[in-house]
N, C-alpha and C positions, 0 to 999 in steps of 0.2 A: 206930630210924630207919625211915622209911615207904619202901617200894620204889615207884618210877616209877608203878605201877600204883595207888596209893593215896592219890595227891597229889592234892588239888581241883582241880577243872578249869582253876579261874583263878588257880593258883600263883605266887607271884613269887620268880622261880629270879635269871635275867641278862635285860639288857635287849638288845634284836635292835637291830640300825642294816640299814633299808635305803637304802644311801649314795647312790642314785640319788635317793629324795626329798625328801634334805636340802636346802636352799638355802641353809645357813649364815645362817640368822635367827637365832642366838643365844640363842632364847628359853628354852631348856630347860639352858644356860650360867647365864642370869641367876637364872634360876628356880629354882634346887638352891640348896637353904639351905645346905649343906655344901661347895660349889663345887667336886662331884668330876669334872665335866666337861671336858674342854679339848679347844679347838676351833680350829685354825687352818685359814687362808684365805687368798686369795688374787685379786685381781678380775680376770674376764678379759674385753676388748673385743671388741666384733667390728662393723667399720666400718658404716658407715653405706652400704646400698645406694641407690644413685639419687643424685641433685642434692636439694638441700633435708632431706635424712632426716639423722637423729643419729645419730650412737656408741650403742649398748646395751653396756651392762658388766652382767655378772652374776658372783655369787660363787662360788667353785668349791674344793670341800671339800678341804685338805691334809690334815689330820689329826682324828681324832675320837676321843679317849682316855677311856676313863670308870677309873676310880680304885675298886675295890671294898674297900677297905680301907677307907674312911670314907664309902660310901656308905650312906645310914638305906631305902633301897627305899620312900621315900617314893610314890615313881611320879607325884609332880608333873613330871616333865621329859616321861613317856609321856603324860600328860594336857593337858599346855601345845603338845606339837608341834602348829603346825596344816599340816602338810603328811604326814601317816604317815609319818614316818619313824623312830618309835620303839615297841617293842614289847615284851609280857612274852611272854619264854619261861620254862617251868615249870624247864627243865635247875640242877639245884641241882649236879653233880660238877662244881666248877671250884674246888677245892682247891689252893692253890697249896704249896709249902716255905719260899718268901721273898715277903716284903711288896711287894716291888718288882714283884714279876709279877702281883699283883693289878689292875695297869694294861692294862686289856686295849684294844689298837687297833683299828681301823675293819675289819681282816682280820678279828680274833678275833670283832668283835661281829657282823659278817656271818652268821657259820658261823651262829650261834643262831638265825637265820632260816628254818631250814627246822623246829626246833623250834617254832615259835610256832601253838598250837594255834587252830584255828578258830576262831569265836564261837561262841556260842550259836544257833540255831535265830530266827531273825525270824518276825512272825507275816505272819500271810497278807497280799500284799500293802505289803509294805513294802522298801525299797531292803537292798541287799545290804550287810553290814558293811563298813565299812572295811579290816579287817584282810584281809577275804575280794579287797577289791579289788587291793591293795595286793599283797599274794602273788600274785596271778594277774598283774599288772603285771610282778612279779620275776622269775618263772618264765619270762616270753617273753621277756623279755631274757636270761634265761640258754640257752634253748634256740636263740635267734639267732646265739649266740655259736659 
């Protein structure tokens, strides 16, 4: 077995959720050939300010379970988000005793978050990773906190 230090850079360990940039678009639900996703929801309103303006409703994440017992690490679901809110962390020690705990929820998939290594180097000139944005987006929310 390769220790931490010996795993390729772009490892696929567990997948990171950060749950602030989901918007319950379902696409990485529909998009897993093995349907080891599950994703509940819930719509929240919020009034219409002024005379003449509408209701806006937007989705609002209950739960986000990914199932690692029949998951293939296809990495179509990290590839289909288009909002970053899915990621490879390289973290391979999540060895379970029973099959049922291979269900890891929206806490568990959090943690992996701070695991998810950088990208690569961009060349001169060119916009910042995603991943790189998306981490720095999480971190001030959490330093707000």
């Amino acid at each position: 077995m390769r220790s931490p230090e010996e795993l390729p850079a772009r490892s696929r360990g567990v997948i990171a959720l950060i749950e602030s940039n989901c918007t319950v678009c379902m696409l990485c639900a529909r998009e897993c050939p093995v349907w080891c996703i599950h994703i509940d929801s819930h719509k929240e309103v919020t009034p219409a300010s002024g005379a003449g303006g509408r209701d806006r409703s937007r989705n609002v994440l209950d739960r986000f379970a990914l199932d690692y017992s029949v998951c293939m690490y296809c990495s179509i679901c990290v590839d289909v988000c288009p909002f970053d809110a899915l990621f490879w962390s390289p973290e391979y020690a999540y060895a379970e005793g029973d099959l049922v705990d291979l269900v890891q929820e929206q806490d568990r998939l959090q943690e992996w978050v701070a695991s998810v290594p950088a990208p690569p180097a961009a060349g001169e000139g060119a916009e910042p990773p995603k991943e790189v944005a998306a981490a720095e987006r999480a971190a001030r929310r959490v330093r707000r906190r």
